[in-house]
N, C-alpha and C positions, 0 to 999 in steps of 0.2 A: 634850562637851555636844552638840555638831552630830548624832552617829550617836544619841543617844537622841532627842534633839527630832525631829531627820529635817531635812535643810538648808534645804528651805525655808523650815521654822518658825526656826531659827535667825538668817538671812537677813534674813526677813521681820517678827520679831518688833518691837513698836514700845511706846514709852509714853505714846502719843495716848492721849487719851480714845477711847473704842469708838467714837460717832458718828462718829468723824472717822478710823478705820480702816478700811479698803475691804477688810484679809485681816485674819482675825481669829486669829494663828497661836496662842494659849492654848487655842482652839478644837478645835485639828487635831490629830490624830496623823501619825506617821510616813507610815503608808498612806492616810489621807485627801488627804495634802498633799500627795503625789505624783501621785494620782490624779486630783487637781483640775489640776493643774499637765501631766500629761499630757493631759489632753482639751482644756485651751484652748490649748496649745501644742505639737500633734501633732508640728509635726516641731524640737522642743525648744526648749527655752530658755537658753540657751546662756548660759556666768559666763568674765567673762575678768578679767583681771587688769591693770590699767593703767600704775599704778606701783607700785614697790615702795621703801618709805619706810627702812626698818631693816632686818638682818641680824639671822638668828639667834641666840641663840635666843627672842627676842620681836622678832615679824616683823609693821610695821603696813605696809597697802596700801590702793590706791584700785579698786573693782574696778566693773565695768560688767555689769547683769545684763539680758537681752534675747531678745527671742521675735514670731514672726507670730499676733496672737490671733486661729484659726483655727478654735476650737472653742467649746463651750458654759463658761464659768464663772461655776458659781454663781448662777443664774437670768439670767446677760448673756448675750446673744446676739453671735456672733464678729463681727468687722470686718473683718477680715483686716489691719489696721495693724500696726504695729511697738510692740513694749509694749518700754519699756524705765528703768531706773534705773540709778542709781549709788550709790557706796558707802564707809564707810571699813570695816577691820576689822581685826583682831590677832588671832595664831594664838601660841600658845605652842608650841615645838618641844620635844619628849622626844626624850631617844636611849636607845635596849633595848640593853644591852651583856649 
C-alpha cells in the first residue's frame, strides 16, 4: 500500500473531516507528495522509529516524523522552525522463499 499511495500519502492519510486537514493526502499522488514535501523541507524530513511494540510478523511502532520548514508549502510561506509529529503504525512482514 505505502509504494502505491507514495509514504507520505500513507503517513499522512487522516479521517478528519477536510476542513480540519492541513494535507489533504486523497489529493496527492506519489510525485505530488514528494515534491511538496521536498521543497518545504529541503534538507529532509527525516522518520525515526521510537519504540517498537511487537515482533514479527505483525510489527506495531511508535514513530516520530520531523523536518526544518525551509521552503514553500502550499501557498505557506517557510519559517525555518521545526515541523514535527508523532505516530503509531503496523507493518505486516512477508518472507519471499
Amino acid at each position: 500500500e505505502t509504494l502505491s499511495l507514495g509514504s507520505y500519502n500513507a503517513l499522512l492519510k487522516s479521517s478528519l473531516p477536510d476542513d480540519f486537514k492541513p494535507y489533504k493526502a486523497n489529493e496527492e499522488t506519489f510525485e505530488s507528495s514528494h515534491e511538496a514535501f521536498k521543497s518545504a523541507f529541503p534538507r529532509g524530513f527525516a522518520w525515526e522509529v521510537i519504540k517498537v511494540y511487537t515482533g514479527p510478523p505483525e510489527i506495531a511502532f511508535k514513530f516520530r516524523h520531523w523536518g526544518f520548514f525551509e521552503g514553500p508549502f502550499k501557498g505557506h510561506a517557510p519559517t525555518g522552525k521545526i515541523v514535527q509529529f508523532s505516530g503509531l503504525g503496523t507493518l505486516k512482514v512477508f518472507s519471499q522463499i
